[in-house]
N, C-alpha and C positions, 0 to 999 in steps of 0.2 A: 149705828148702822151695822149689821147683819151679814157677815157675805157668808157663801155656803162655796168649797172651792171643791171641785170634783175630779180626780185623776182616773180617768176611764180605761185598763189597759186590757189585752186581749181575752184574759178570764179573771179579771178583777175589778172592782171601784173601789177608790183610795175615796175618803174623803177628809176636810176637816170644816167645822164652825165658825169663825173666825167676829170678834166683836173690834171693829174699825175704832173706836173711840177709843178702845184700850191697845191695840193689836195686839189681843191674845186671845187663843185657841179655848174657846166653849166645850170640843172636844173635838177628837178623831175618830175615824172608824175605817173599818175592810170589809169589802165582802170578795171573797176568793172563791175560786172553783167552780169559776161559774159553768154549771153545763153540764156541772159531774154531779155524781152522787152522793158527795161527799162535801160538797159546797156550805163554807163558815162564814159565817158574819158578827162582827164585833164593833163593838163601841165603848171607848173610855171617855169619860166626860170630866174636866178643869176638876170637879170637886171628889173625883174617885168611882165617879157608879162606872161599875162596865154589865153591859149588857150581852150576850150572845147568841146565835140562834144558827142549827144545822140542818141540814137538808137540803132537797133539791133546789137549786136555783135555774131556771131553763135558759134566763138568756140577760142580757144586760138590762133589760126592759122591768123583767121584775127583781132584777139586781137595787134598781132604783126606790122600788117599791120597799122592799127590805131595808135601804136604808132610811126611808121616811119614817117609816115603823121601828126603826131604832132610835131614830131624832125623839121622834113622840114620848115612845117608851118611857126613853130616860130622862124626858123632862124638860133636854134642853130645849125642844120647842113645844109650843101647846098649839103651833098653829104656823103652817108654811106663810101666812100672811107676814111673820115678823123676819123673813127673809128678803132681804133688800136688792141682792142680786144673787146670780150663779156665774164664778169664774171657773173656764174648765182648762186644761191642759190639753195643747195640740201639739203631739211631736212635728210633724211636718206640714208646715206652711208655705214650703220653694222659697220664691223669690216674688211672690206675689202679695207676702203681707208682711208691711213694715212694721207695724206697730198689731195691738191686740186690736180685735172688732167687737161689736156690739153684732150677735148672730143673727141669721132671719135666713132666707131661702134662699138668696144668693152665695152666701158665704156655704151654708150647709153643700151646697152641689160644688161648690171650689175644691173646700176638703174631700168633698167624694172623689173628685177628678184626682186627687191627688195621691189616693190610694196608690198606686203604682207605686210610689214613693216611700210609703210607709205603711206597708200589707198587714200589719201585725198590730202595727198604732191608728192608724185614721180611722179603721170601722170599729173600733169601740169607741174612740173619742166620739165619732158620730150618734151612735146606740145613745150614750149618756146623755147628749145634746137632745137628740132629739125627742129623749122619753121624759127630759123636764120639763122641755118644751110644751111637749103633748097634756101633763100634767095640771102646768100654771104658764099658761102663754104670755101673762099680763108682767111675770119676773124677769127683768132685762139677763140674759145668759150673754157670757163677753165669751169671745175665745183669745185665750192666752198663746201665742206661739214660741216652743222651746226656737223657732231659727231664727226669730227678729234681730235677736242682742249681734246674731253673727253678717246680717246684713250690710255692716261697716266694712266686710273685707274687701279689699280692693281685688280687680277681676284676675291680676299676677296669681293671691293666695287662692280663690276658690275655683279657678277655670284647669280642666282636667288636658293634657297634651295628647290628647284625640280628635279624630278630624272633628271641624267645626258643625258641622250637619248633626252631632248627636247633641250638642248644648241648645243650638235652632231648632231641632224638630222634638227631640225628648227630655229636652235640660238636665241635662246631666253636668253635674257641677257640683262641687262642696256648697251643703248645706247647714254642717254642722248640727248637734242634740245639745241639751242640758245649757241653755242660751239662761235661761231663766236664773239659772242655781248662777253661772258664769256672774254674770250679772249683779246677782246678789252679795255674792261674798266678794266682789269684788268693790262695791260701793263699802261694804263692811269693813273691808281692809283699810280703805281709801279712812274711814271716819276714826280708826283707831288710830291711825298715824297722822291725823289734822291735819290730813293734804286733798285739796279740791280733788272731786272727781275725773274732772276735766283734767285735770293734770297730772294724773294718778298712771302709771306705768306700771303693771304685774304682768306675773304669770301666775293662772287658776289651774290648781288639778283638782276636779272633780274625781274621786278616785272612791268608788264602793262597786257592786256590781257589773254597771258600767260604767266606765271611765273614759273621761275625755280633759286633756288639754286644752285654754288658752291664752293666746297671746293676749295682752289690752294694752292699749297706746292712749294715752291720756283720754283714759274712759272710753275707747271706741275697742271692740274685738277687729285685730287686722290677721287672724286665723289660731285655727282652730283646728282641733286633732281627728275628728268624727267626719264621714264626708257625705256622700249622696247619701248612704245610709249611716245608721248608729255601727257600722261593723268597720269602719275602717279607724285605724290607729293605734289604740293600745290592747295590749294583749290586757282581758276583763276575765270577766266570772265562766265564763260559756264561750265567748267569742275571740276568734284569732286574732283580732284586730289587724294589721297592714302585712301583708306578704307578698311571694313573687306572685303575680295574676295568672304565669303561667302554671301555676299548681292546678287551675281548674280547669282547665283542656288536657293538661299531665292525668288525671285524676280520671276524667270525666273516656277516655282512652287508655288506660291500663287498669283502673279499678272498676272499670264497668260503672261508674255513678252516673246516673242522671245529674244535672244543674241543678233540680228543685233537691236532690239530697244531698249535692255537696253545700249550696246555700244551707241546708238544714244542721250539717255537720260545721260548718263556720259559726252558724248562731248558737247554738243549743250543744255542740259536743267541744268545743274546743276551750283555745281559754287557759284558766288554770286548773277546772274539771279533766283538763285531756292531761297537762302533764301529772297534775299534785293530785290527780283522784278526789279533788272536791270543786267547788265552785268559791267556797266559806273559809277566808284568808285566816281566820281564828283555827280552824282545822288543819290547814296547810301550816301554819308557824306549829302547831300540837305537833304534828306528824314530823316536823324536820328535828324540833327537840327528841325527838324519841328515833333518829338516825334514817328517816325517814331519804334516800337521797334524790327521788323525785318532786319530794316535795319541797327540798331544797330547790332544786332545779328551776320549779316550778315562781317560787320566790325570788330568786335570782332574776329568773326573767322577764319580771313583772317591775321588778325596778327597772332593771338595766333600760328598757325601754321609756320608763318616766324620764330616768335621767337623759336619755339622746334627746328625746322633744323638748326638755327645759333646753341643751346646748342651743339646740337650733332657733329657741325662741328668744334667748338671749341675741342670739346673733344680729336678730332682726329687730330684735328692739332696741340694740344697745343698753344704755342707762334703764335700769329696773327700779323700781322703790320696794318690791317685796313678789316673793312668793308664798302664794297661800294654799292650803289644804282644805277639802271639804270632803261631806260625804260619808258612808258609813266607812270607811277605810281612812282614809282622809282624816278625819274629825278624830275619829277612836283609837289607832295604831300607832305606837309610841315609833314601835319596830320600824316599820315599813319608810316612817318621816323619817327617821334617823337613818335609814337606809337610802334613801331618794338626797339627802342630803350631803351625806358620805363623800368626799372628791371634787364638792364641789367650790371648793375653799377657794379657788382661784377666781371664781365671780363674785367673790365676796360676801357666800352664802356659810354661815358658821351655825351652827347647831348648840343649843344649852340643855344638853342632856339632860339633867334634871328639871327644869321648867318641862321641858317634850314630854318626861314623862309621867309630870304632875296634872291627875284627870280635873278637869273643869267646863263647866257648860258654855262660860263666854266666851268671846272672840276675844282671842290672845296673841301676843308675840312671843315666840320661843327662841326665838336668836339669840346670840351674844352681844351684849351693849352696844360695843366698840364696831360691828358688822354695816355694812353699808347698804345690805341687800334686806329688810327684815323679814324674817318667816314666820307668816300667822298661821293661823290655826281660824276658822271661820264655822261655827254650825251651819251650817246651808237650810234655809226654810224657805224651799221654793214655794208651796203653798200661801205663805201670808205675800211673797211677791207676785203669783197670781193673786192675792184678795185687794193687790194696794193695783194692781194696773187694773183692775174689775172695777174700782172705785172711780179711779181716772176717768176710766171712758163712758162709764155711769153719768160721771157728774158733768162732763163736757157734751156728750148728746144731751143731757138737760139743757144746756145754755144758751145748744143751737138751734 
């Protein structure tokens, strides 16, 4: 079986191949820029071919086209027929889909509705939906939702201390991102330590561009660090993550901004772009070795704040069986883990520096034997978790 998994984002498609019998990737590919002039698309394939191709791309529509024409190219398909499904990536789902769907037109206009929500993710998740749609109608497309996993939070974690009329009329409420990756490395953790899922107690940092904390209580998410939107919680690549609310009436009345610039200055300028002058954590550690002190700064403040949300997720969870790391930051940063872990000796959380900083692709523990907390280390492959819930709901609308 065949899935083909699609990550649709504002001027991109991620994709990857994915062969269900074996769970492993036939190949990946990008197509970036979309809109520009300057628009690239790539394909590496399981056995080495990489394909590329530049130029204009005009819209997400022949975004798709281009990666067919990559699929082809390289071989790995001689024919969209040996594609079994398409699972895509939905950042935002509210509170109205528990689990992934099998698409069709009702679903399609939910996610439209839902744009408010996620102005920058839903209309290209939609674009890729709907142009494979239009392509091979007869290929079942599931949609995946990054909010599902965080659906278990009880209404305490996700309900905002605003009057009631904006959750009733606009829903406004923690919805949390990266449910998926959450999810994943958190069963991954659960299977390293030969302890049921169900009964498995972490804390996940999904930590690369952006970053989100959560809690898991014997397998369920009871909160999470992301909220209505992807901008709240950790200070990430571009984005402030959690501050005073009054900075944007502050702002918006002494700095002359508009709301749509200071939103724009929260996504895209802040971050560790605003204090370290990069977005690119390998750049900020370069820059602080060579006495850089904003980018110290910059670093500094990017843990300090992992570390406050593991206190408080401890708090709430009591007894923990492990915290895990994912993520490009997460996964690859000896630094950054051994920094997040730093002081934390009194939850029982100890560090084996050497393990930390021995590179390796598996899922691992880096703790101290004797520790009670263990700290893994997880590659996060949200993609093959959208191709295995694509399957699920593939094989269950067959049944019914």
């Amino acid at each position: 079986m065949k899935i083909l998994v699609i990550n649709s984002g504002s001027s991109s498609i991620k994709f990857k191949l994915y062969d269900m019998e074996t769970k492993t990737a036939l190949c990946k590919g990008l197509v970036e820029q979309i809109g520009m002039p300057n628009a690239h698309a790539k394909i590496i394939t399981k056995n080495g071919t990489v394909l590329e191709k530049t130029g204009y791309i005009d819209d997400h529509g022949l975004g798709i086209d281009v990666m067919n024409e990559l699929l082809f190219g390289s071989k790995v398909l001689s024919s969209l027929d040996e594609i079994d499904g398409v699972g895509h990536r939905v950042v935002q789902g509210a509170d109205l889909f528990d689990d992934a769907v099998l698409i069709d037109d009702e679903v399609l206009e939910t996610i439209r509705n839902l744009i408010p929500l996620a102005p920058l993710h839903n209309p290209a998740h939609l674009a890729g939906m709907k142009e494979t749609l239009r392509i091979r109608p007869d290929i079942p497309n599931v949609a995946v939702f990054d909010t599902v996993f965080h659906q278990t939070m009880p209404k305490s974690s996700y309900m905002y201390p605003l009057p009631f009329e904006f959750y009733e009329k606009y829903k406004v409420r923690k919805y949390g991102a990266h449910g998926t990756s959450h999810q994943f490395v958190a069963k991954a953790g659960a299977k390293v330590l030969g302890i049921d899922f169900d009964k498995f107690s972490c804390i996940t940092l999904h930590l690369g561009s952006g970053a989100s904390i959560s809690a898991i209580k014997d397998g369920k998410c009871i909160d999470t660090t992301m909220g209505l939107t992807p901008l709240e919680g950790l200070m990430m690549g571009t984005r402030c993550g959690s501050i005073d609310p009054a900075i944007v009436p502050f702002l918006m009345k002494n700095a002359n901004l508009s709301g749509e610039e200071i939103d724009t200055i929260m996504n895209k300028k802040s971050g560790l772009l605003a204090i370290g002058g990069t977005n690119d954590m390998r750049e900020i550690e370069a820059k602080m070795d060579a006495g850089d002190e904003n980018a110290k700064l910059a670093f500094d403040m990017f843990v300090l704040r992992i570390k406050k949300y593991i206190g408080a997720y401890i708090a709430i969870l009591g007894e923990i069986n492990a915290i895990i790391f994912t993520a490009g930051i997460g996964e690859n940063d000896a630094r950054v883990r051994e920094a997040v872990c730093s002081g934390l000796e009194i939850f029982g959380i100890r560090m084996d520096k050497d393990k930390n900083a021995a590179p390796h692709d598996e899922p691992r523990w880096v703790g101290l034997p004797e520790t009670k907390v263990r700290i893994i280390i997880v590659p996060t492959d949200e993609e093959l978790a959208i191709a295995e819930d694509t399957v699920r709901i593939i094989n269950s609308c067959k049944k019914s």
